[in-house]
C-alpha positions in Angstrom: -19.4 -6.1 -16.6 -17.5 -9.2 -18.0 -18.5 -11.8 -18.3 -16.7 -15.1 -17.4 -17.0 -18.8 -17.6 -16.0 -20.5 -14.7 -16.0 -24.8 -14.2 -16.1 -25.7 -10.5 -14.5 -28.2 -9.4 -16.4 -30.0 -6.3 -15.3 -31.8 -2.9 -16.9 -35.2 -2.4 -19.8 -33.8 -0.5 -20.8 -31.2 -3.5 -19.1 -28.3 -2.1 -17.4 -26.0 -4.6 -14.0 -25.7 -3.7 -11.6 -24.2 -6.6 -12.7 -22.6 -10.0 -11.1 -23.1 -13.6 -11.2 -20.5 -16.2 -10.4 -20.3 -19.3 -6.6 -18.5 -19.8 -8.0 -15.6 -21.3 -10.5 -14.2 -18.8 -8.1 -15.3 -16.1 -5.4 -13.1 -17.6 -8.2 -10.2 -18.8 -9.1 -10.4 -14.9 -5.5 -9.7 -13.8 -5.3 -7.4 -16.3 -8.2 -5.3 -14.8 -7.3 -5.9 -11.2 -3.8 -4.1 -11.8 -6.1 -1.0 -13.2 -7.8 -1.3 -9.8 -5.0 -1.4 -8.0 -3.3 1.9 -10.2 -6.6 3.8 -9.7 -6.4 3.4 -6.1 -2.7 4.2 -5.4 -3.7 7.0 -7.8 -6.4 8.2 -5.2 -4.1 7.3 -2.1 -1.7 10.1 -3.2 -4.0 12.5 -4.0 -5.1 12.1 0.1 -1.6 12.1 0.9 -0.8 16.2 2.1 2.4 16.1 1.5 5.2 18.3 -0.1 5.0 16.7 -3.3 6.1 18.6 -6.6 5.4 18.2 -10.0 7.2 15.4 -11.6 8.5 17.9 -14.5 10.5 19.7 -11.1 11.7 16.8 -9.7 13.5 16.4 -13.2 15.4 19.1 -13.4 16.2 18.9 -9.6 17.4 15.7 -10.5 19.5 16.3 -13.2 21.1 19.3 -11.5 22.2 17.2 -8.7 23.7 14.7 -11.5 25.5 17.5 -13.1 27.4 18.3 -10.0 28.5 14.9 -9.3 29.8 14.9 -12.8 
């Protein structure tokens, strides 16, 4: 796990209300949230049953339809 370094920055009652990190872990954080977020969709279109074909088809479907529009 990383870790991080926050500062809090408090309301007059003591309340934390908002949190400053330092630029790197904020960006390292994003960083790792956008692998979350590619893992998921990853696992999302593996549920998916639909008539998906493999991307190496798709190509050559593709580029057929190209070459008759040429």
């Amino acid at each position: 796990m990383r870790t991080i370094h926050p500062q809090f920055i408090t309301d007059t009652e003591g309340k934390n209300i908002s949190v400053i990190l330092p630029l790197e872990e904020y960006e390292a954080l994003l960083e790792e949230l956008e692998d979350i977020e590619d893992v998921r969709a990853y696992d999302e279109s593996n549920i998916v049953n639909d008539d998906s074909i493999p991307i190496d088809e798709a190509f050559k479907i593709i580029e057929g339809e190209r070459k008759k529009k040429s």
